[in-house]
N, C-alpha and C positions, 0 to 999 in steps of 0.2 A: 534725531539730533543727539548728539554726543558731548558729554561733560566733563573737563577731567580733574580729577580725585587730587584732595593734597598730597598722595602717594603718587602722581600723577596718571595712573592707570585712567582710561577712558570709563564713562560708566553712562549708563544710558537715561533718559528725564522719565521717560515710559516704560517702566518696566510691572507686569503682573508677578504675584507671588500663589504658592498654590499654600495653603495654611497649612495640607493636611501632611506634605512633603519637603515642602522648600523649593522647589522647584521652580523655575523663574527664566521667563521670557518677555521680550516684547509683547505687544498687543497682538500682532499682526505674525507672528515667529510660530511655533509649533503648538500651539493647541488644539483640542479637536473643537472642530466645530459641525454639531449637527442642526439638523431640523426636525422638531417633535411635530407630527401631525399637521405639518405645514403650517402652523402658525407661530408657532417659538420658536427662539434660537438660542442653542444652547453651547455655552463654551467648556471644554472640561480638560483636565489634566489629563498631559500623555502618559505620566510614569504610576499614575493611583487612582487615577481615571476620578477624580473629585470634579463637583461641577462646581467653577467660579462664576456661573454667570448662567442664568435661566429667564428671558425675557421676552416678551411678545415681538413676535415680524412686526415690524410697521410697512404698512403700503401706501406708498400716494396714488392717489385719484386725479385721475387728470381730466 
């Protein structure tokens, strides 16, 4: 979903920043995303490679 700025540019509700660069995407837009040892999941910056984000897989049980 999309917002637009008093400047009226569009700007987005969801956006991540990466502290170590500035770098700024969507959630869902160009980060990496691995899997550590199959049980993390880990999000990281494409341009300083910084992890924003290092948290266990959840799995359901059915």
């Amino acid at each position: 979903m999309t917002t637009t700025t008093p400047g009226g540019t569009p700007s987005r509700k969801a956006v991540l920043f990466c502290p170590e660069c500035d770098h700024q995407s969507p959630p869902g837009g160009d980060w990496a995303v691995s899997r550590q040892d199959g049980d993390r999941t880990t999000l990281e910056c494409p341009d300083c490679g910084y992890t924003l984000v290092s948290q266990p897989r959840f799995c359901l049980l059915a």
